[in-house]
C-alpha positions, -999 to 999 in steps of 0.1 A, spaced: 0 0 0 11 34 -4 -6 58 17 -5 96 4 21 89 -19 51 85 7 64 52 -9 56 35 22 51 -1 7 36 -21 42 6 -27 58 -20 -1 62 -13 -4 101 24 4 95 22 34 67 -5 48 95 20 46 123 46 61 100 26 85 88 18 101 126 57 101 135 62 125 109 59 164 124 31 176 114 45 203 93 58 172 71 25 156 71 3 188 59 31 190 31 27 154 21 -11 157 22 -6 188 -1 21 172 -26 -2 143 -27 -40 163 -37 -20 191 -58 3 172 -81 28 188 -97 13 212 -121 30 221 -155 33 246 -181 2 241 -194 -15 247 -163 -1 283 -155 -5 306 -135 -3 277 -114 29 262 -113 47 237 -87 26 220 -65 -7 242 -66 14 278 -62 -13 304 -77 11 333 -95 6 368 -84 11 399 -99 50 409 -96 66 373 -85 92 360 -106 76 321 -115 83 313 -148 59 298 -173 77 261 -172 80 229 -157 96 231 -123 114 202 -108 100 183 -79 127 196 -53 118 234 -68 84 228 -62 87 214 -31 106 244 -18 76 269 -33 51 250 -13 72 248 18 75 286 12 41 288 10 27 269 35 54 283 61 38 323 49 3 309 58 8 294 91 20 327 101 -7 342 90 -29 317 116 -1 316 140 -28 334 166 -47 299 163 -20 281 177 -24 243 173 -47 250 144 -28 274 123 -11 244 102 -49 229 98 -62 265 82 -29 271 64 -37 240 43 -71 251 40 -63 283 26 -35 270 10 -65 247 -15 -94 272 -11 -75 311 -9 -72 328 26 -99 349 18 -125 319 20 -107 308 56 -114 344 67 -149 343 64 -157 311 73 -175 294 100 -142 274 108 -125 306 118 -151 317 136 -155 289 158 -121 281 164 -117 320 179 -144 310 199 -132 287 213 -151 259 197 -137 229 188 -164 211 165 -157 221 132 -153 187 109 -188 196 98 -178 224 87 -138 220 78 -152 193 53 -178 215 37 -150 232 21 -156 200 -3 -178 215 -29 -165 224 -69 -196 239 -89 -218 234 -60 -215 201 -56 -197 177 -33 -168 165 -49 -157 135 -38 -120 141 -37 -119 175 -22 -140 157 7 -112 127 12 -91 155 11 -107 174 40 -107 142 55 -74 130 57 -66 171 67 -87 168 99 -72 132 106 -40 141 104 -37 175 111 -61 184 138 -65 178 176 -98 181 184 
């Protein structure tokens, strides 16, 4: 079996067990690597591993190598935790959110909003962010999924 792409060839138990001894920095990043793909030319302005191009940066309309991309997302996904870092345990969990959906969904959402609160029942919510042309779609739910199990303490 090989869970999220990690080349961890054993038993479900075993990837599992692997998978949780990872920081969970390393675990968000696999979870990304593993949903994104590595996006090419063809596919710009998004390049590497889901990076959206903005206005002034310095991407390149090409293919980029798996170690560039991997440092681009790293970038990335470091840039939003700090933008949740006053969530503490759950800035890496909204980081990948708004790393898939754009921080300005995360910032208006229900998940935010609880989670200041102090409330910590949001899987009803974290996974709503499943929908593409208003419908659920089944991969972006897995993918909310796997997120909450791995990423969040309830």
């Amino acid at each position: 079996m090989m869970l999220l792409g990690i080349g961890i060839h054993a038993n479900a138990a075993d990837s599992w067990d692997a998978l949780m001894k990872l920081p969970p920095f390393e675990r968000a990043v696999l979870i990304i690597k593993y949903y994104e793909t590595l996006h090419g030319p063809e596919h710009w302005p998004t390049v590497a591993y889901g990076h959206v191009v903005k206005k002034g940066e310095m991407y390149r309309k090409r293919q980029y190598s798996h170690a560039e991309a991997d440092l681009i997302l790293r970038k990335d996904l470091a840039g939003l935790c700090a933008r949740y870092r006053a969530c503490g345990r759950d800035s890496l969990l909204l980081a990948c959110l708004a790393y898939n959906v754009g921080t300005a969904r995360v910032q208006d959402s229900s998940v935010l909003r609880k989670l200041r609160s102090g409330d910590r029942d949001i899987q009803r919510e974290y996974a709503s962010f499943s929908r593409y042309r208003g419908r659920r779609h089944p991969g972006l739910y897995r993918r909310r999924l796997v997120e909450l199990e791995l990423l969040y303490t309830p």
